[in-house]
OpenMM code with the backbone's topology and positions (N, CA, C; nanometers):
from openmm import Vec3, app, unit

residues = "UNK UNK UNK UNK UNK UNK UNK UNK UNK UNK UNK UNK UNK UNK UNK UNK UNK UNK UNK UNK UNK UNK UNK UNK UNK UNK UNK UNK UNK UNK UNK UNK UNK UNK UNK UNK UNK UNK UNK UNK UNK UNK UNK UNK UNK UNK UNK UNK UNK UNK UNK UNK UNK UNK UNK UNK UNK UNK UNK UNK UNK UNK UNK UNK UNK UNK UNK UNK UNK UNK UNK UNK UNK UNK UNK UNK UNK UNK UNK UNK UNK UNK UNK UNK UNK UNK UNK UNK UNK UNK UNK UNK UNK UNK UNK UNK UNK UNK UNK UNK UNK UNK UNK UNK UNK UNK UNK UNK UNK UNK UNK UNK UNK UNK UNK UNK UNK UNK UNK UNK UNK UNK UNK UNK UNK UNK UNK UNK UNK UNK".split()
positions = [
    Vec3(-0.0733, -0.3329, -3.7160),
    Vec3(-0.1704, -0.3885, -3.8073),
    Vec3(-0.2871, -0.4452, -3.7302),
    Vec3(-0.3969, -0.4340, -3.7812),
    Vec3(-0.4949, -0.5467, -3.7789),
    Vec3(-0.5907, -0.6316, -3.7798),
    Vec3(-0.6700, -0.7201, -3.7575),
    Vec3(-0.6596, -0.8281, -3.8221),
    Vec3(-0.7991, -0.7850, -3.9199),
    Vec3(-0.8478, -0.9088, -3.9831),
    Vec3(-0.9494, -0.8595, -4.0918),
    Vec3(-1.0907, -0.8592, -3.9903),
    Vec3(-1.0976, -0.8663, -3.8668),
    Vec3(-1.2034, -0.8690, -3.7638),
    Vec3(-1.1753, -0.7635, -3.6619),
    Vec3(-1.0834, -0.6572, -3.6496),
    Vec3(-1.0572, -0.6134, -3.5807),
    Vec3(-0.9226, -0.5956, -3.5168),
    Vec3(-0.9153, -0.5139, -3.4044),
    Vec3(-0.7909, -0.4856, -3.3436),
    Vec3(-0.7316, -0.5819, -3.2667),
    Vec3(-0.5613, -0.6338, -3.2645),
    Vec3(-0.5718, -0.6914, -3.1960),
    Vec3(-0.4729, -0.7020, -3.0772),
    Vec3(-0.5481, -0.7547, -2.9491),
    Vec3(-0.4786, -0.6931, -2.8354),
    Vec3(-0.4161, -0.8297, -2.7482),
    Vec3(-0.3041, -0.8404, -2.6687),
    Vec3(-0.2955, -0.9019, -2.5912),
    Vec3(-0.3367, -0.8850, -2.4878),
    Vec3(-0.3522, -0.9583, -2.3761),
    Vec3(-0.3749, -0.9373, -2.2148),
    Vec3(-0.2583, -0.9503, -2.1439),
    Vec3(-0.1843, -0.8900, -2.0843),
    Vec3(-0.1452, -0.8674, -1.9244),
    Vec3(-0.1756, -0.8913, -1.7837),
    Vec3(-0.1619, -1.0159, -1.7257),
    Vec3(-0.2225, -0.9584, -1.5835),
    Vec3(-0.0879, -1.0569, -1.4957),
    Vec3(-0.1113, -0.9699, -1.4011),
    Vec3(-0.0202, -1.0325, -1.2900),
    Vec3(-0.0930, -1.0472, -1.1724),
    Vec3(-0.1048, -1.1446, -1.0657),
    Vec3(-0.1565, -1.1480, -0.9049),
    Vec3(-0.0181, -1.1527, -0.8035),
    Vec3(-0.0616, -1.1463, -0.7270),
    Vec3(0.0429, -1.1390, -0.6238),
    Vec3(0.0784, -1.2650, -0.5667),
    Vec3(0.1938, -1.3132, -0.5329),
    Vec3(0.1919, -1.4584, -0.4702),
    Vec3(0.0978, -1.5341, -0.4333),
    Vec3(0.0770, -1.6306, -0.4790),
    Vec3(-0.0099, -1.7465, -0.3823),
    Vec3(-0.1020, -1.7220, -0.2597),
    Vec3(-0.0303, -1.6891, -0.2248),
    Vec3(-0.0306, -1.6599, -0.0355),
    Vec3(-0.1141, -1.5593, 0.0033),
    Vec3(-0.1188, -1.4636, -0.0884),
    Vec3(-0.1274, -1.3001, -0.0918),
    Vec3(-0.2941, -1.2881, -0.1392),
    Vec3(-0.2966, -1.3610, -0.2646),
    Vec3(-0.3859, -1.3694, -0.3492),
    Vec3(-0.4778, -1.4653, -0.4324),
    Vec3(-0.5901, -1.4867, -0.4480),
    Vec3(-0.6659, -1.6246, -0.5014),
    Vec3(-0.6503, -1.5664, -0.6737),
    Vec3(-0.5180, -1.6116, -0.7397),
    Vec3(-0.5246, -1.6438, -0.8827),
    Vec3(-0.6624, -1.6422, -0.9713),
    Vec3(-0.7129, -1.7949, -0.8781),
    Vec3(-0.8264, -1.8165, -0.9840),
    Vec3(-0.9179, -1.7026, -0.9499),
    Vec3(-0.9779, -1.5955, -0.9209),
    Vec3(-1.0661, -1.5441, -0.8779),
    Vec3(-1.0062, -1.3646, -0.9597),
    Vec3(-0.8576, -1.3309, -0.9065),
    Vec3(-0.7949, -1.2229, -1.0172),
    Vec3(-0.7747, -1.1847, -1.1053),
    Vec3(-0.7247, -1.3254, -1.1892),
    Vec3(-0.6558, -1.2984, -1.3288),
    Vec3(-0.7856, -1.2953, -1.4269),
    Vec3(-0.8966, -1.3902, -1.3532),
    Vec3(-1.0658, -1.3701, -1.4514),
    Vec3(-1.0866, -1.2261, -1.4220),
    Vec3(-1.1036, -1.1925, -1.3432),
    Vec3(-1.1168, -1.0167, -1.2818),
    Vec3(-1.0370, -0.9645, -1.3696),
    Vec3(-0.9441, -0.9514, -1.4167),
    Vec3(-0.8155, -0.8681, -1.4515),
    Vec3(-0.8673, -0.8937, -1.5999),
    Vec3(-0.9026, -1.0448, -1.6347),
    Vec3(-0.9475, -1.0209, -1.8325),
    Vec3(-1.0715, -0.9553, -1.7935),
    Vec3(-1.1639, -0.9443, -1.6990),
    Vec3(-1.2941, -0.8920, -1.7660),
    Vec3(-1.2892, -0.7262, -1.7686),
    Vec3(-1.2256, -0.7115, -1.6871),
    Vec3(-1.1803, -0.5290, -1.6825),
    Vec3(-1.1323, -0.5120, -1.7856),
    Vec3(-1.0571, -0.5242, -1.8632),
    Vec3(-0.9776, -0.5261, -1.9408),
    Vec3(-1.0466, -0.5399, -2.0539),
    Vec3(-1.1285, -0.6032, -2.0940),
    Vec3(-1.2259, -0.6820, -2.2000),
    Vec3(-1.3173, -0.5505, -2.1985),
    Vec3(-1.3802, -0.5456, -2.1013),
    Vec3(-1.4482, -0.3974, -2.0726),
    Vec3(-1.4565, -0.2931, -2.1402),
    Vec3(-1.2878, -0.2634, -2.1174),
    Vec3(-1.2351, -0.1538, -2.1659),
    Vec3(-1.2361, -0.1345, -2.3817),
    Vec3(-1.1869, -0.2252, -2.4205),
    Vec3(-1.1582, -0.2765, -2.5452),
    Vec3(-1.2746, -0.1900, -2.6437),
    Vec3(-1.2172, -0.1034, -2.7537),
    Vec3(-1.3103, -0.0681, -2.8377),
    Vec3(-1.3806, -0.1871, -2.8845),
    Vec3(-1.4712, -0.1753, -2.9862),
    Vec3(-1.6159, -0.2642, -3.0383),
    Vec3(-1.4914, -0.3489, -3.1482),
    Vec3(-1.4153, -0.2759, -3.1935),
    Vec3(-1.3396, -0.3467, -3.2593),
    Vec3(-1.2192, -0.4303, -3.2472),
    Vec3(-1.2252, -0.4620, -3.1228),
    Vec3(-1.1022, -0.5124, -3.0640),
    Vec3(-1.1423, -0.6695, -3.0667),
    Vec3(-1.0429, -0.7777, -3.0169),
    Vec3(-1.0419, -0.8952, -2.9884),
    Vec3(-0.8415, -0.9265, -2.9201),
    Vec3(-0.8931, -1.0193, -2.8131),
    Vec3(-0.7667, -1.0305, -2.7256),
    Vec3(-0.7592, -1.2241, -2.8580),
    Vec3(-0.6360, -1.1826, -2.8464),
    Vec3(-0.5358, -1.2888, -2.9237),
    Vec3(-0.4562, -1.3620, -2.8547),
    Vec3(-0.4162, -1.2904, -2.7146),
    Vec3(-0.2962, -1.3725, -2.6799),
    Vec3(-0.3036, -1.3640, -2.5166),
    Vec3(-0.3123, -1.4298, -2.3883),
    Vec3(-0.2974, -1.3856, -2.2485),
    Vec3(-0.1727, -1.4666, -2.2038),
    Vec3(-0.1271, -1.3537, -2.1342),
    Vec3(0.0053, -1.3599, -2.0417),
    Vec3(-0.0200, -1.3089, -1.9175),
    Vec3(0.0285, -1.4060, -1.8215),
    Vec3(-0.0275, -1.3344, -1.6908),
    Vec3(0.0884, -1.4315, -1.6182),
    Vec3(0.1354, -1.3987, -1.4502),
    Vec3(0.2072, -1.4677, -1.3788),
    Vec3(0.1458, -1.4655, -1.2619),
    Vec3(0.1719, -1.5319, -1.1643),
    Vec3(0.1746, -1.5319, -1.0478),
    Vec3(0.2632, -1.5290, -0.9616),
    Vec3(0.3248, -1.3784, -0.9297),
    Vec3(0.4781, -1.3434, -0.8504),
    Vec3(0.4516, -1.2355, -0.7970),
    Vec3(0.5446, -1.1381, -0.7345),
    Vec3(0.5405, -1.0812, -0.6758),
    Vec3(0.5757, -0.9374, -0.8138),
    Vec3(0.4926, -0.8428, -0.7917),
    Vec3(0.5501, -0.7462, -0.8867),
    Vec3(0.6295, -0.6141, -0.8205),
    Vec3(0.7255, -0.7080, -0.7760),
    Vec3(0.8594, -0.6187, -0.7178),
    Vec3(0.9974, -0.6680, -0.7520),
    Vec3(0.9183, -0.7824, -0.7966),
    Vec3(1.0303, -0.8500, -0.8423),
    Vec3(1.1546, -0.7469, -0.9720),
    Vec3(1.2429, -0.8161, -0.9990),
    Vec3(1.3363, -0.7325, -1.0880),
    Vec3(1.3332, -0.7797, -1.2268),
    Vec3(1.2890, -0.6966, -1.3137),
    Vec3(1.2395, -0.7646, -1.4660),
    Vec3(1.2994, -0.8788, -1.5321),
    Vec3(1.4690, -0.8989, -1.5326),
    Vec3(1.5060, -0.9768, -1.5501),
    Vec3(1.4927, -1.1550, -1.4660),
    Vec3(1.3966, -1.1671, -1.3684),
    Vec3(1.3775, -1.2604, -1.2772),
    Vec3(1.2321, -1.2847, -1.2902),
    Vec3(1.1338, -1.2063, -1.3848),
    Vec3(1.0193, -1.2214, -1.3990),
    Vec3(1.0133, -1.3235, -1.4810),
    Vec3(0.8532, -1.3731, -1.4751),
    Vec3(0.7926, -1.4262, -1.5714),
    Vec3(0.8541, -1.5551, -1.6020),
    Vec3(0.9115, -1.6290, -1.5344),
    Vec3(1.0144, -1.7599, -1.5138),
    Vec3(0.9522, -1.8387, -1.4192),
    Vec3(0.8969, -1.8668, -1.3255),
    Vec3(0.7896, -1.9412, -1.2380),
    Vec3(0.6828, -1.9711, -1.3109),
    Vec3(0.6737, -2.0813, -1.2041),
    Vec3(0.5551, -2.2220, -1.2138),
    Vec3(0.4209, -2.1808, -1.0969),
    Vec3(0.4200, -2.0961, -1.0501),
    Vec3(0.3045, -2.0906, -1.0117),
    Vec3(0.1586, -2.0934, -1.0493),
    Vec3(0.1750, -2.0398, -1.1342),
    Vec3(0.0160, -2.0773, -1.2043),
    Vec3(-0.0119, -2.2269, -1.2338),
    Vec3(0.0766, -2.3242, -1.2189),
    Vec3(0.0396, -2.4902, -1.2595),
    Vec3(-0.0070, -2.5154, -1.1549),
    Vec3(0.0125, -2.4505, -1.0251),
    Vec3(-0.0971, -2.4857, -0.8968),
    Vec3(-0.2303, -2.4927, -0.8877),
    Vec3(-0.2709, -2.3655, -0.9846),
    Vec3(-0.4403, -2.3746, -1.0051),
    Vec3(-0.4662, -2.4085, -1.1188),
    Vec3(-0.5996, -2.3882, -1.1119),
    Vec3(-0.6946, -2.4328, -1.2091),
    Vec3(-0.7417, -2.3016, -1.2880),
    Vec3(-0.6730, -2.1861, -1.3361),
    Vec3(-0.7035, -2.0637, -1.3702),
    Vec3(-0.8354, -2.1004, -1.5153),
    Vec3(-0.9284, -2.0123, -1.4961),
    Vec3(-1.0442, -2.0860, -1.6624),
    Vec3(-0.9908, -1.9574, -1.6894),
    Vec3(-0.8232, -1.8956, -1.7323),
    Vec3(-0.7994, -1.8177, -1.8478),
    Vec3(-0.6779, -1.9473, -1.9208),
    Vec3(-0.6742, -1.9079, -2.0835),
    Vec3(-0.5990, -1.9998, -2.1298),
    Vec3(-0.4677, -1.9278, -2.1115),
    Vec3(-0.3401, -1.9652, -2.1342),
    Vec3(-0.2144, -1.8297, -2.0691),
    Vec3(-0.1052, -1.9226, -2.1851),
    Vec3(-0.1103, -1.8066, -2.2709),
    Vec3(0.0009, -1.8042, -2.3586),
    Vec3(0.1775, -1.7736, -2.2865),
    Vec3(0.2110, -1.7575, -2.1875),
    Vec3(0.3554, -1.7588, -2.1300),
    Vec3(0.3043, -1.6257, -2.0095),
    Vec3(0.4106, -1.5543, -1.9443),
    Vec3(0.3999, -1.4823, -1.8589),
    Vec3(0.4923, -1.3612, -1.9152),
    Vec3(0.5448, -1.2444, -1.8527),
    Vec3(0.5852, -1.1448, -1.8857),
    Vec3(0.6900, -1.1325, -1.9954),
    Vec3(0.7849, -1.2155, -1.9854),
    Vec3(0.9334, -1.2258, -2.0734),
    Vec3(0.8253, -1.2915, -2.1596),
    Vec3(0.7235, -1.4069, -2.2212),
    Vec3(0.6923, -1.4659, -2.3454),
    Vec3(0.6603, -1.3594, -2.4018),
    Vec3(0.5186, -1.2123, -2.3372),
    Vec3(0.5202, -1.1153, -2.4145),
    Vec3(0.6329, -1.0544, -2.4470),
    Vec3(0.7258, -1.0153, -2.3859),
    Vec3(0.8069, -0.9271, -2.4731),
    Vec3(0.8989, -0.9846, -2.5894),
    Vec3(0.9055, -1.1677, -2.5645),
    Vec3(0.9517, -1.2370, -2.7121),
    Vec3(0.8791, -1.2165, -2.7851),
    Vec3(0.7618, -1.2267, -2.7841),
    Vec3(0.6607, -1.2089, -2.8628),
    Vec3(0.6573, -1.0988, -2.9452),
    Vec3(0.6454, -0.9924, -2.8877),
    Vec3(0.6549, -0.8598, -2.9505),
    Vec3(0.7735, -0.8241, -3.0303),
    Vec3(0.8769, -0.9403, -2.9913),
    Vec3(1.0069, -0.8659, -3.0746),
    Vec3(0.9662, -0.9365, -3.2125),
    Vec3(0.8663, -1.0218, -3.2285),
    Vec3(0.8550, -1.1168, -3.3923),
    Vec3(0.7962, -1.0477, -3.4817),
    Vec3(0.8019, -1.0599, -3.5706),
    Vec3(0.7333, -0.9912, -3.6674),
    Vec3(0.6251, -1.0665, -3.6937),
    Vec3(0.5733, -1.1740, -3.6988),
    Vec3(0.4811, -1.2201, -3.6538),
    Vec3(0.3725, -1.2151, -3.5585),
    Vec3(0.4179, -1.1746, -3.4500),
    Vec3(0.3209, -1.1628, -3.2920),
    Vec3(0.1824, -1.1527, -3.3724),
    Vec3(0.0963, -1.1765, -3.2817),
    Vec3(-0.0166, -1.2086, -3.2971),
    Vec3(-0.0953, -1.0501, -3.2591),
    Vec3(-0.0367, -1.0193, -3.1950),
    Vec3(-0.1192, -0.8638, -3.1117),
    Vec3(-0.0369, -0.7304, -3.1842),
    Vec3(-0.1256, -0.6196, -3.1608),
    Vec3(-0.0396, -0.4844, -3.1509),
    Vec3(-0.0506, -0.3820, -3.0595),
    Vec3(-0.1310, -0.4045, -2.9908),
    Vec3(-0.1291, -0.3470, -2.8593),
    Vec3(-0.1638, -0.4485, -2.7351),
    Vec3(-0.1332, -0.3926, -2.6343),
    Vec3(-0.1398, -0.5044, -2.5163),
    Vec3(-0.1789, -0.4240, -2.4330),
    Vec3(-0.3278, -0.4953, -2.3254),
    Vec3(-0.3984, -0.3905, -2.2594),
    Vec3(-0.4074, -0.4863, -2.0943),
    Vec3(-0.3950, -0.4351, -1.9614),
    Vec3(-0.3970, -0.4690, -1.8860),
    Vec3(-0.4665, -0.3616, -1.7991),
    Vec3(-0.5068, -0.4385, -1.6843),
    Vec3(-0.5965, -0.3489, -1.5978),
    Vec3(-0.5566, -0.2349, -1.5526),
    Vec3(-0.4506, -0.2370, -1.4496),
    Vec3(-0.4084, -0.1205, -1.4586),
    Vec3(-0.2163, -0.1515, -1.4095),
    Vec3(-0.1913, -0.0644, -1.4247),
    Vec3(-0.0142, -0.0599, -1.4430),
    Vec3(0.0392, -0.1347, -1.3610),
    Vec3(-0.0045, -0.1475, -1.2371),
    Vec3(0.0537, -0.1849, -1.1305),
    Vec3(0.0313, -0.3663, -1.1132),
    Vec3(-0.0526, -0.4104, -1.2308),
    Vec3(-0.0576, -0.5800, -1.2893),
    Vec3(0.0766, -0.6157, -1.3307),
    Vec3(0.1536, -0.4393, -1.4168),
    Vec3(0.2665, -0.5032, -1.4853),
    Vec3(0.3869, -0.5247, -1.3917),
    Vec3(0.3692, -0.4039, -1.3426),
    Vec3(0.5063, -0.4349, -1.1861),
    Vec3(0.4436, -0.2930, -1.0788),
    Vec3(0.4755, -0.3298, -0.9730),
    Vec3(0.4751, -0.2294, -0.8443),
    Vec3(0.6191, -0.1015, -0.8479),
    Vec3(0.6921, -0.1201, -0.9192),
    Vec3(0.8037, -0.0161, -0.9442),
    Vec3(0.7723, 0.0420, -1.0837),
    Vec3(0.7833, 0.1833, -1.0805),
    Vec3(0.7601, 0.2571, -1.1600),
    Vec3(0.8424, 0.2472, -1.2693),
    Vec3(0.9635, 0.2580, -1.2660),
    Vec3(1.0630, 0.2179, -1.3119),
    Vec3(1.0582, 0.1135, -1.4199),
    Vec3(1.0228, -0.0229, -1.3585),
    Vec3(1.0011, -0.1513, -1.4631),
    Vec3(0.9031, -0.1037, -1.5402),
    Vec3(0.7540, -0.1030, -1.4789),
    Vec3(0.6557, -0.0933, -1.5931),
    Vec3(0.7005, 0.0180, -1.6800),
    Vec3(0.7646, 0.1361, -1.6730),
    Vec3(0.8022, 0.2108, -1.7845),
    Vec3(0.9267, 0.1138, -1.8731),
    Vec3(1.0011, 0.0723, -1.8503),
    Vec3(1.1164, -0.0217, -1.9340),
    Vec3(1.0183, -0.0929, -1.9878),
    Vec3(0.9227, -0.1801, -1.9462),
    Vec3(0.8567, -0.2830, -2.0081),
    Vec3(0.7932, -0.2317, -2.0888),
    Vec3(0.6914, -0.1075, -2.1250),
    Vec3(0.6521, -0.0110, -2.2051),
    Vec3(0.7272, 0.0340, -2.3173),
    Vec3(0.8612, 0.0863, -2.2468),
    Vec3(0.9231, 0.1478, -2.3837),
    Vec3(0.9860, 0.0456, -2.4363),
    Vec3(1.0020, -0.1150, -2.3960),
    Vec3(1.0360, -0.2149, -2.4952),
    Vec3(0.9294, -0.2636, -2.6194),
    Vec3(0.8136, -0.2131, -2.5205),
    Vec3(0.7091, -0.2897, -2.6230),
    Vec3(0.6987, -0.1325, -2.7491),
    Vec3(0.6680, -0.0342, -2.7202),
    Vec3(0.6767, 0.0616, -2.7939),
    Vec3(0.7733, 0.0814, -2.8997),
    Vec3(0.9133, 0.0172, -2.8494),
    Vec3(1.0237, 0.0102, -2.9400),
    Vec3(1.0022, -0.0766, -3.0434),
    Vec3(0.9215, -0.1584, -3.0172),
    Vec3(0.8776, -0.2844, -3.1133),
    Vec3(0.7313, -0.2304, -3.2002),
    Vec3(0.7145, -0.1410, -3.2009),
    Vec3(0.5813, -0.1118, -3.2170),
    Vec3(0.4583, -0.1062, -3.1655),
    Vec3(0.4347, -0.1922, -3.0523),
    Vec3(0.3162, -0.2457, -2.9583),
    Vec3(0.2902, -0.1002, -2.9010),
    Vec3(0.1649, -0.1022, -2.8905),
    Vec3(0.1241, -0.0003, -2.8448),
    Vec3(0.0184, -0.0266, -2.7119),
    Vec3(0.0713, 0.0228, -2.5903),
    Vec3(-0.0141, -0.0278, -2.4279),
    Vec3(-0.1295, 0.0298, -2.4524),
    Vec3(-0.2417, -0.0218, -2.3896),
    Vec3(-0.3701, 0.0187, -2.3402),
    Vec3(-0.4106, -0.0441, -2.2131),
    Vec3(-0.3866, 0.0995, -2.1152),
    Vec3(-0.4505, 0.0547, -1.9896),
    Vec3(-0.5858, 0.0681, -1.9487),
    Vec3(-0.6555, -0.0062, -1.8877),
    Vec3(-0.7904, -0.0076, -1.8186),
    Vec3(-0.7877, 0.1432, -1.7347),
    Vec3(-0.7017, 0.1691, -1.6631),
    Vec3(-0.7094, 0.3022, -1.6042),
    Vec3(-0.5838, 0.3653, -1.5303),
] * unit.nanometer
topology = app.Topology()
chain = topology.addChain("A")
for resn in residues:
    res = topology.addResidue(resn, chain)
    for name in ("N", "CA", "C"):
        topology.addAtom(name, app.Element.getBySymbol(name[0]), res)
């Protein structure tokens, strides 16, 4: 469905550890690509993003506190596991969920397809930047 203004999409983004990567400087990078992309009729509803490693194993995602370290100027509705609660409601706020590109969602091929065909199973439909 959606809404009476348009389509509506969540955001996705992931950075790489702390260490690895400046958060505040990515995850703005990662909505504006993304935003970019978005037909005229779109509007983002909901952002989820983490700061971990995306090798991690899906069930161990999206459970860290790293992002309370910075000062990110995106607002962040939960990290990977809140989207996929999300998507199981009949409620959710989004119906498709668009991220920059695949490798935001995990570095194993493997996960980002599971994480896909969960959201697909639910109806959500992905849109990648590229």
């Amino acid at each position: 469905m959606s809404s009476a203004r348009g389509l509506r999409f969540a955001f996705a983004g992931r950075t790489s550890t702390a260490d690895l990567q400046d958060p505040t400087l990515s995850i703005p990078r990662q909505l504006t690509s993304s935003e970019i992309a978005l037909p005229a009729n779109a509007e983002i509803c909901a952002y989820f993003y983490d700061i971990e490693s995306g090798r991690m194993n899906l069930s161990a995602r999206g459970h860290g506190h790293a992002h309370e370290q910075f000062e990110i100027p995106v607002s962040r509705d939960g990290g990977i596991q809140d989207l996929l609660a999300e998507a199981r409601r009949p409620d959710r706020r989004f119906d498709f969920v668009i991220c920059e590109s695949i490798e935001r969602i995990s570095r194993f091929t493997h996960t980002g397809t599971t994480i896909e065909h969960e959201l697909q199973q639910q109806g959500v439909r992905p849109a990648r930047r590229r």
